[in-house]
C-alpha positions in Angstrom: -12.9 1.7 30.0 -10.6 1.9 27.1 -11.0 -0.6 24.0 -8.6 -2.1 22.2 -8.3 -3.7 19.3 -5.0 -5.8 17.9 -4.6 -6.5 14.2 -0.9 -7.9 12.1 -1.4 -11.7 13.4 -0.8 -14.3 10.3 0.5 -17.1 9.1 4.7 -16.9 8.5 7.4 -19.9 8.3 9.8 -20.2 10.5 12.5 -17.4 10.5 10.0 -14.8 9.1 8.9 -11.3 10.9 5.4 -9.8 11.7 4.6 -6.5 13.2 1.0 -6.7 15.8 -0.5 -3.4 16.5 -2.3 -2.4 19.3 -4.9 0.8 18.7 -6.2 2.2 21.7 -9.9 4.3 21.6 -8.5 6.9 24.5 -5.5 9.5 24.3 -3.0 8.4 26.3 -1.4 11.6 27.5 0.2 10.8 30.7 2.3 7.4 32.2 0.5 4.4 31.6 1.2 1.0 31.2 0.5 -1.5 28.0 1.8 -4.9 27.2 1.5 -8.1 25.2 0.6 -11.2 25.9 0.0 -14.5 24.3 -2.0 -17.8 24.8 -1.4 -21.3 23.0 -3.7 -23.6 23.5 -4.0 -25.6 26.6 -1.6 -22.9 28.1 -2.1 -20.1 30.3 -1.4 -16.9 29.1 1.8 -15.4 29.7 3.3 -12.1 29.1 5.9 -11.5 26.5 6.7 -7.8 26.6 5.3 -4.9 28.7 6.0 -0.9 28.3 6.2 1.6 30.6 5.5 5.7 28.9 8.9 6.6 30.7 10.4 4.1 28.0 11.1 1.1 30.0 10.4 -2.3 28.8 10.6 -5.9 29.6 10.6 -9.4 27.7 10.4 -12.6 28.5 12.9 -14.1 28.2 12.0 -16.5 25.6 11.6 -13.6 23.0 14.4 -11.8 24.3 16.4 -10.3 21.6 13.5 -11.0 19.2 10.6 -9.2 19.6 10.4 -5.2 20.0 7.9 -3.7 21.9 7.1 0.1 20.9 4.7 2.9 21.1 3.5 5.6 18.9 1.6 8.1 21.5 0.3 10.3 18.7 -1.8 7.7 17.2 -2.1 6.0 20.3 -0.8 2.4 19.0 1.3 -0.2 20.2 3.6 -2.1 18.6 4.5 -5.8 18.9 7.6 -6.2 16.1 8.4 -10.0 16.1 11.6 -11.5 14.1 13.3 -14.5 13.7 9.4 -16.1 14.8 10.0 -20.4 15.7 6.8 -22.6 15.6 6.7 -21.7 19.9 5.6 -18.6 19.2 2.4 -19.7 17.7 -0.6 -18.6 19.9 -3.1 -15.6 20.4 -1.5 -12.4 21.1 -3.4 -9.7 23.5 -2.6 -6.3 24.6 -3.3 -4.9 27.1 -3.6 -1.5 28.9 -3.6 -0.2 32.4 -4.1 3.7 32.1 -3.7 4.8 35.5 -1.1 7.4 36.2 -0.3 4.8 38.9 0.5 1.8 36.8 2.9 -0.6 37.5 5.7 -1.6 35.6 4.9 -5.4 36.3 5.3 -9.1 34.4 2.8 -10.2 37.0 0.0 -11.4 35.0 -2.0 -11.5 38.0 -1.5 -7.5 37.7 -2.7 -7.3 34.5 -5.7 -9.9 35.0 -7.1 -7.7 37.4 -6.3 -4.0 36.0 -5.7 -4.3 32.5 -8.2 -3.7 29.9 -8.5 -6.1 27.2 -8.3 -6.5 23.5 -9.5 -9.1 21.5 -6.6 -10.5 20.4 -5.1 -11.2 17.1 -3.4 -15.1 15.8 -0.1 -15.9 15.2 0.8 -19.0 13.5 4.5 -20.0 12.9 4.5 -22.9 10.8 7.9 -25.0 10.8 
């Protein structure tokens, strides 16, 4: 099973940017699947961005317009940029892979519960 590991969390005032990364311990050389999540707490986690190796993506909509999800396939990392961060967007951030050629393009975290693989996440605080 591939490992991940997340690193770029931090503490930033309102209005300021960070940039999570994502590094993956397997080549991905063929469609897969990877997104981000996030967790406050005494919240379920939700997902905030997902990508698709054809180059589609999706946000919620409450970082719509915000964040940037990305990929760089040669060193196998994903990207997380996040601008314009409020105090909402304070929580543990996770990414997370599914590396099947038969992936789904999906904002069903039930999806990802059950066929992603894991990181260990990486905080976010966005003080006011």
């Amino acid at each position: 099973q591939v490992q991940l590991v997340e690193s770029g969390g931090g503490s930033v005032e309102a209005g300021g940017s960070l940039r999570l990364s994502c590094i993956a311990s397997e080549y991905v050389n063929s469609r897969h699947c990877m997104g981000w999540f996030r967790q406050a707490p005494g919240d379920e986690r939700e997902v905030v961005a997902i990508f698709d190796s054809t180059g589609s993506t999706f946000y919620a909509s409450s970082v719509q317009g915000r964040f940037i999800i990305s990929e760089d396939n040669v060193k196998n990392i994903l990207y997380l940029q996040m601008n314009s961060l409020i105090p909402e967007d304070t929580a543990m951030y996770y990414c997370a892979a599914d590396l099947r050629p038969t992936c789904v393009f999906t904002m069903s975290y039930e999806y990802w519960a059950l066929y992603g693989s894991w990181g260990q996440g990486t905080q976010v605080t966005v003080s006011s």
